[in-house]
Every structure is written in C-alpha cells, then in structure tokens.
C-alpha angles and dihedrals in degrees: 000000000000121000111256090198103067108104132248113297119191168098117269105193095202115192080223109204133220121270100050136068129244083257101059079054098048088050101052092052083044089061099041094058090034079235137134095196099088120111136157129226102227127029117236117215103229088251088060132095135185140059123010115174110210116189121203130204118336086006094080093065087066085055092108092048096047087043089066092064125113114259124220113204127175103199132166109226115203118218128216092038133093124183135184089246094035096231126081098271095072130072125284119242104172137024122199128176101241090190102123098045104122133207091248092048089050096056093047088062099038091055094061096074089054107119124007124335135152113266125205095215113216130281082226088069140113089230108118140245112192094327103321131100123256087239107049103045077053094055085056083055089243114150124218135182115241124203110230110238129215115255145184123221098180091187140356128180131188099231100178132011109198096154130266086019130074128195110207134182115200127183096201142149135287101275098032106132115209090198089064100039083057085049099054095036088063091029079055087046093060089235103089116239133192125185126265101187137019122189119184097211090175140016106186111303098350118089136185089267092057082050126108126207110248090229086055094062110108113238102237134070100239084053098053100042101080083057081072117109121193115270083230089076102067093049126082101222128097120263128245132191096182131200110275100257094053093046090058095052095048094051089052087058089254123150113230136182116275106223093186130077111233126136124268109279145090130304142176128248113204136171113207105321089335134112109224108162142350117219140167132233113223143156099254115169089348088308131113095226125166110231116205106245098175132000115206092176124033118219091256084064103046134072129222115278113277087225 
C-alpha cells in the first residue's frame, strides 16, 4: 500500500497572465496546499504571458533538470524605441523613425541569431552579481558588467509584418532573453526596438494547452491536487519502478547492479505516479551499476512499490 500521507507531489502547468510575477503564482498554489515547497522552473517578466511550470513538494528538487529544456516564445517586437529594460515598461532612451525598415531588411537581421551566438543578458534581469539580483542593482542606477553567455535560438519566424511592429516566434535555449534579442535586431537595423509582448507557448513538454488560468485553480488543496502531472513528464529520461530491494537501496544512496541493458545514461525511478530518485547507468569496475543523482523521497517516506 502507498502512503497516503505523503504530501502532494507535482507539475502545475499555469497559463500566468500578464500583469503579475511568477511569484505572485507561486504564492497562490503555496496557499492553497499551506506549503513552502513550490517553485517554478523558469521565471516570467510581469509583461509576459504564457506557460509557468510550478512544481510542488518533491518536485523542486528536479528544478535544475526541467530548467535545461528548450523554451518556445511568440512576441511582437516594436521597432524605433529603445528602452533601459528593452521592453516597453522602461524608459525610452532613443527614439528612431523606423519607417523605412523593410520586410526584407527585417528578415536579414533576424536571420543572424539563427543558430548559437553569445547573448549580454539585460541589466533589467534576476541573474546575480555578488548576491544581488541584475535588476535591482539597475533600479540604484549601479552599473555592472555582464558576461555574455552563449545561446541557442533553434528556429525563429517572422509571423506578421505591420510596420513598425514584428511578430516573431523563436524555439531557443534555457537563459535567452526576448527582450534582448528585440534589443540587438533594431540595434542591427540601425533604429533601435524593444519588445512590447511576450507570450511562452511551450516549456519543454508543456505547452499552453496543458496550461491552466490562475483564476481556474480551485481554492482548496483536495481540488488541486488531480492538476498535478508527474514530475516524470517534464523530464527526458525513461521511467523505473524497481524491485523493492533495489529501491531501497537506491533511496539510501546506495549504488546497485544494474541487471538491464540500456544504454549509460539517466533514468527515472518512480513509484506509482510519483517521482522517487534519479540515477544514472553507467560501466563502473567492468559492471553496469546504477548510481543514485538526486533523491526526492527518502526510504523512511516511501512505501514499498504496489507491483
């Protein structure tokens, strides 16, 4: 028998609107379970909408693995403007008529960040610089250096062309900022641009159709807790429910012998719909062993396996 006890485990795939932060999401679903452990695995700026994944429990401790998935975004970049934030809730510095950008101008530019290419995120960022977050050190008006960091966009598409506005649609890495790929197109056009919306279609396997409205979620915990998806779905490993003894092992931190023949690499080990351990197969003194990577439930939480 599993133990009903345990408490909710899970991904919440929330459709956030604009207006309010990832905080103010992960607060509402904190409330509702009368629980700290919620996160989310990829900040949304306030004028952004679109897919925030919130993971609840056990399924914090995953954050670092769904962070690395690939992001889908449909913006509008507005050209002429360009602001300290580079979107439209900063403060204009410059002002350019863009009047004479062309469609076929436009697509030149935007095909150079095709590809990867190294990225100066924005001084308006939650990266931080000795503790302290990008955006706040910018709001004192102190000015720090950042390192551009190597990025991936995998597609982008103009999809409209209502001058001096663009709507794009970019399949890219974790850490590419929208916002500063607006900035450096105009910047490339030579007319300055910033972005006015910003809309995460997908997050790794979630997309906006797995997504629920902030204002749907019902307000009490018994409610919530059957919109939670297994942890285990947003990562790209295959999934494990082991023999008892091995389990137990495994959740111990123990390394066992792997009796399968799959190839090295990371699995998951789940229980049910829930996600216990991630380990990895690998060759270790001319044996295929499965070493323990990450354990969300000790063994003195978890019940044997309902086979």
């Amino acid at each position: 028998m599993r133990n009903s006890r345990r408490g909710p485990q899970g991904i919440l795939v929330v459709d956030k609107e604009v207006g309010i932060t990832s905080h103010d999401v992960v607060q509402r679903v904190r409330r509702i379970f009368r629980m700290r452990q919620v996160g989310h695995s990829g900040t949304l700026d306030p004028i952004a909408s679109g897919v925030l994944v919130v993971l609840v429990g056990s399924a914090t401790r995953v954050a670092q693995y769904l962070q690395e998935n690939d992001k889908e975004y449909h913006l509008t970049l507005l050209l002429g403007i360009e602001t300290d934030t580079q979107d439209v809730t900063g403060r204009t510095v410059s002002r350019i008529d863009p009047s004479h950008v062309t469609r076929e101008a436009l697509e030149a530019a935007v095909n150079r960040y095709r590809g990867g290419f190294l990225q100066t995120p924005p001084s308006y960022s939650a990266i931080k610089h000795n503790g302290q977050p990008l955006y706040k050190l910018a709001r004192r008006g102190v000015a720090v250096t950042v390192d551009p960091r190597k990025v991936t966009v995998y597609q982008v598409k103009i999809s409209g062309w209502e001058p001096p506005r663009a709507s794009l649609e970019v399949v890219c890495s974790k850490g590419t900022y929208m916002r500063t790929l607006c900035h450096d197109i105009g910047k490339d056009l030579g007319v300055g641009g910033c972005m006015e919306s910003l809309v995460r279609v997908r997050s790794g396997n979630f997309t906006l159709e797995d997504a629920v409205k902030l204002d749907s979620l019902p307000g009490d915990a018994a409610a919530l807790r059957p919109l939670l998806q297994s942890p285990a779905s947003g990562l790209p490993f295959a999934r494990y429910e082991l023999e008892d003894d091995m389990l137990a092992q495994i959740l111990m931190g123990r390394t066992v012998l792997w009796p399968g023949r799959e190839k090295d690499g990371m699995i998951s080990v789940v229980s049910g719909r829930r996600l216990v351990a991630l380990g990895e197969i690998t060759r270790k003194n001319e044996k295929t062993v499965l070493i323990p990577k990450r354990i969300l439930e000790p063994i003195e939480k978890t019940s044997q396996i309902k086979r």
